[in-house]
Every structure is written in C-alpha cells, then in structure tokens.
C-alpha positions in Angstrom: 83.2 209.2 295.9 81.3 211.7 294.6 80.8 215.2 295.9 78.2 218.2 295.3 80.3 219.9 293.0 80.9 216.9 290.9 79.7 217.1 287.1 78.6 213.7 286.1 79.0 212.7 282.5 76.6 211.0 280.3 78.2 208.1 278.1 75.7 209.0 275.9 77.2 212.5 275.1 80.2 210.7 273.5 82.7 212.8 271.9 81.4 216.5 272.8 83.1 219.0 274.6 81.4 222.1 276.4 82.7 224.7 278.3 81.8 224.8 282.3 81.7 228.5 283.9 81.3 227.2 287.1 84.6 228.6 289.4 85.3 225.6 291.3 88.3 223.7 290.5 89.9 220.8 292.4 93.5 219.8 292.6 94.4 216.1 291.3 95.7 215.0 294.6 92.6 215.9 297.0 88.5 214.6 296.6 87.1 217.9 297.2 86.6 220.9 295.0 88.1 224.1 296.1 88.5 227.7 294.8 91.5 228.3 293.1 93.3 230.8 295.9 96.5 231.1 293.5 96.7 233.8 291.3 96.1 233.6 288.0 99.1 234.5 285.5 99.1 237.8 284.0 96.8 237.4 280.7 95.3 234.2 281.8 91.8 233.9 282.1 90.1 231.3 284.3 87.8 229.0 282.9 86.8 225.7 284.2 86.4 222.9 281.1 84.4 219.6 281.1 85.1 217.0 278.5 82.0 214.3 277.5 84.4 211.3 278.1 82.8 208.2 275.5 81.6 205.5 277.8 83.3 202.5 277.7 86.8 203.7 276.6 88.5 204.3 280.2 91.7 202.5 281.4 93.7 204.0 284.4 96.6 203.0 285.5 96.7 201.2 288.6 98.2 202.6 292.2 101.4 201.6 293.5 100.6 198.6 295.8 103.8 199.4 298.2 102.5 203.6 297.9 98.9 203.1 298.0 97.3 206.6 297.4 94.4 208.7 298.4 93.7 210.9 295.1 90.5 210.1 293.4 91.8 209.4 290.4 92.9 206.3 291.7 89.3 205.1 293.0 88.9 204.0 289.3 89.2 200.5 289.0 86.8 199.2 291.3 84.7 202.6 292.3 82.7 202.1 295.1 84.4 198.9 295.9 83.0 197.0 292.9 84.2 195.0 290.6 81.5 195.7 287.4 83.8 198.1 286.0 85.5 196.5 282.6 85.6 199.7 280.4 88.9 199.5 277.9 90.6 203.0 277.8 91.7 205.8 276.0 92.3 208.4 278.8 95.1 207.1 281.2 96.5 208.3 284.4 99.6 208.2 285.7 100.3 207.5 289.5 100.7 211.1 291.3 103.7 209.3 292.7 106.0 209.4 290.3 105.1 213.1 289.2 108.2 214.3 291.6 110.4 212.4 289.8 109.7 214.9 286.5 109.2 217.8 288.3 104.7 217.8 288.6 103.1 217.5 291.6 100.4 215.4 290.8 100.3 212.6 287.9 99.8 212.6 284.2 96.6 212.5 282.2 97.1 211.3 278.4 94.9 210.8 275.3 96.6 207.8 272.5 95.4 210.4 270.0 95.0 213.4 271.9 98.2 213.3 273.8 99.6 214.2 277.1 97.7 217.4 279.0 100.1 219.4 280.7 99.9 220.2 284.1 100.2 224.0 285.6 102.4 225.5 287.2 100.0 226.1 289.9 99.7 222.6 290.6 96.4 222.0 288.8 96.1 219.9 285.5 95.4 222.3 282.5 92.1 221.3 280.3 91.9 217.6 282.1 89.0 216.3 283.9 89.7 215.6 287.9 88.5 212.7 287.8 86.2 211.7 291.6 85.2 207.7 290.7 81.9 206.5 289.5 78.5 206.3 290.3 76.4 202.8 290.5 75.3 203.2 286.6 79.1 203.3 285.5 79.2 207.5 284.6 82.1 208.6 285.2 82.3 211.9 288.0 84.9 214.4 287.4 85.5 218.0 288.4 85.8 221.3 286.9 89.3 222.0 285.8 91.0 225.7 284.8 92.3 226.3 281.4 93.3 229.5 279.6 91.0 230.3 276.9 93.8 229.6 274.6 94.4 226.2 275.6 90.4 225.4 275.5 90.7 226.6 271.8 93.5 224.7 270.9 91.8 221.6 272.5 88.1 222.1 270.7 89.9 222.1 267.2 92.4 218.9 267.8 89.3 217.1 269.2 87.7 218.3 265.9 90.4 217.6 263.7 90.5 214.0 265.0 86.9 213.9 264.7 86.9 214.6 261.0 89.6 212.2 259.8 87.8 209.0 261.9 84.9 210.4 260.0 86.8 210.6 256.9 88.6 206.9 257.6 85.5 205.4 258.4 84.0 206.7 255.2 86.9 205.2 253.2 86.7 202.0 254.8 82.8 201.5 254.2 83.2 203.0 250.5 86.5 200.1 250.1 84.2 197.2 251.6 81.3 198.2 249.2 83.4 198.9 246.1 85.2 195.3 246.8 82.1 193.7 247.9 80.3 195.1 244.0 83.1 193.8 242.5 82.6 190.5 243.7 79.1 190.6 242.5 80.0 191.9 239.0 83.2 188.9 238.9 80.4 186.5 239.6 77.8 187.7 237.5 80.1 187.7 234.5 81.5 184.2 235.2 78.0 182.8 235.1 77.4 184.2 232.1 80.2 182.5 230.6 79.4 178.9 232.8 76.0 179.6 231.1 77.5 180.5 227.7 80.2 177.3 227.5 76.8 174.9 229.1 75.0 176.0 225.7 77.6 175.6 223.2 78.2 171.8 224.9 75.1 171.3 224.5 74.5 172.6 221.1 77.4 170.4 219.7 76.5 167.2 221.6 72.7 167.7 220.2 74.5 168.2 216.8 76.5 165.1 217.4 73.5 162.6 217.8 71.5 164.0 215.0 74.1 163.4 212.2 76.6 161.0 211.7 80.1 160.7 212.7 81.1 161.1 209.4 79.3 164.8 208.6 80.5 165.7 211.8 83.4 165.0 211.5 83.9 166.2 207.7 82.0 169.8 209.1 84.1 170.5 211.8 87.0 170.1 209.2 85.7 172.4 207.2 86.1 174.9 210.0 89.0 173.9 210.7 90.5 174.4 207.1 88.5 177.7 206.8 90.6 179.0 209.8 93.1 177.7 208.9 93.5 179.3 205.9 92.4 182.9 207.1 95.8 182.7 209.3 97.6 181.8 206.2 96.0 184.3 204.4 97.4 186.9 207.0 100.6 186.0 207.0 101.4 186.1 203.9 100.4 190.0 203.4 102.6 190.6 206.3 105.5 188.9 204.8 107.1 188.3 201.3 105.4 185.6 199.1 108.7 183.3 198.9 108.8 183.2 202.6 105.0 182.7 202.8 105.3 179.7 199.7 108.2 178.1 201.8 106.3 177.9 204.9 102.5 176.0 202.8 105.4 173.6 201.6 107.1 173.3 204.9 103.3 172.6 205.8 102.5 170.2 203.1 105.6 167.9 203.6 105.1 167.4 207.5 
C-alpha cells in the first residue's frame, strides 16, 4: 500500500544516498506517515533520510504464520497480492514480533555489509527506510525516517567506504583475469615458437638424411658428438687436477 507521503525509489538510482527534509516520519508498526509528536533529545536534530535501495537486492523476512502482522514492512513478499516479486536481498527485516523479546518495539532492519540500524528510543528506526510495499513496476515505497545529523554522517561515509573497496576489489579482480589471461597468450605464443622451432630442426635433419648417405651422416653427427664431447673434458680438467682428469680419459677408454 502506498500512501501520499510515500517516496518511491528508482532501481535505477542504485547505491546513492540523499538527504529528505521533508518532516513526516512513520513508525515501523503502522502504514501511515505521521509527525513525530515526541520530543526530540536535547542536541538532536530532526532529519528525515532516504536511501536509493539497488533494485533487485531485497529479501525480507517472512511474518509469523501463527502472529500474522499488519506493519508494512511485511507486505513485501507478494505486494499487492502478487507473486512477480523474486528480488534476492541485502536489506532484511526482522518480524516486529519478536522486538519485545530484546527490548524494541518494532523489528530489526540489517545491511550483510552495512549492519544492523538501531532503533530509537522513541520507537522509530534511526537512518532506516519504513518500508510501505511496492508499486506494479517493482520500486520499492518507503517513508521518511529521522536520524540525528550525526548518524546520517556516519552512514554516508560507511556507505562510501564500502563503495570504494567493491570498486577497489572489482578493480583487482578484472586487473588478475587480464594479467592471467596475457599470460596465457604469452605461454602459448612462446611454446609455438618452440613447436615451430623443433618442426624445422626435424625437418632440416630428415632433408639432410636423404641427400647423403648413411654413412656421412652418420660419421658427421659423430663428429659432433666427439667435438662435445671433448669440450666437457676439456672443462673438467681445468676444474680439477690433471692426475684425476688422466684417470677419468682412461677410466673412459677401458669401458
């Protein structure tokens, strides 16, 4: 249900915040807006606060069947009696309820990242949207709330803070998938160039292979052979002592 002081918000706001300075607040437990006839405490300023709610990121919990309840926040789940609304959550409500039962007279709002908004001592929940259902197109309706100044403060920079780091995690994330997927690239490039390099030098000897005999090829490759053969002699012995190095062509000879 939706009523004339209502603020609708648009899903396509997502994640903004701005400050209402319209007077009329409504408590949790009824669906109409009314003035705040409580007195303010001493140093408190009141100022109503509307939160842009992301579309598509509501999940509220649902009424005691054996209590069933009247307060708008629990018109959520089917608003309007249909059943189109499939929206997963980040803001949850608690059933007004159980609030006796730690000391609140109406239920709990809470954020996953955000946290739990406190509820006055005046009975009205501090810098939380009253929420009144939804209209046919899915925005949700809520009402203006109170808040100290203080509180709205305190609100605007953790919503900012949590802003900035998804920003910042996002960021890493893509910068990770790129770096990993250029990686890839350059692992691939350079094992191609060796497929290619290895396909060449096959080729180069099997070419080499049917132009001369078996015998040249043969005799040429241990040429090479030898030739390498003796460079690692070679640098053995100026690494160790000439008898050991003499010993070990002998050992070599006799085997």
């Amino acid at each position: 249900m939706t009523d004339s002081n209502s603020r609708r918000i648009n899903p396509a706001t997502t994640g903004k915040m701005a400050l209402n300075h319209n007077e009329n607040i409504s408590p949790l437990g009824s669906g109409s807006p009314q003035r705040n006839s409580l007195s303010a405490s001493p140093g408190t300023k009141r100022m109503p606060l509307k939160l842009s709610i992301p579309s598509a990121k509501y999940q509220f919990t649902e009424p005691m069947r054996d209590h069933p309840s009247t307060a708008p926040v629990h018109s959520m789940s089917r608003p309007f009696g249909g059943t189109k609304f499939n929206h997963t959550p980040e803001f949850v409500a608690g059933s007004p309820l159980s609030a006796a039962s730690h000391g609140s007279r109406f239920g709990t709002l809470s954020h996953p990242r955000l946290g739990e908004f406190d509820e006055m001592d005046d009975g009205f929940m501090l810098a939380s949207p009253l929420i009144s259902g939804f209209d046919s197109n899915g925005s949700l309706q809520i009402n203006s709330v109170t808040a100290s100044p203080e509180y709205i403060d305190e609100l605007r920079e953790d919503f900012l803070e949590v802003s900035s780091r998804d920003s910042l995690e996002e960021s890493l994330e893509k910068f990770v998938e790129e770096s990993l997927e250029e990686s890839l690239k350059q692992f691939m490039k350079e094992s191609q160039e060796k497929i290619q390099f290895l396909e060449e030098f096959l080729a180069e000897l099997l070419e080499q292979f049917l132009e001369e005999n078996l015998e040249e090829f043969l005799e040429e490759t241990l040429q090479k052979f030898q030739k390498v053969l003796l460079e690692k002699f070679l640098e053995e012995f100026l690494k160790e002592p000439l008898k050991d190095f003499l010993k070990k062509i002998l050992d070599e000879l006799l085997t």
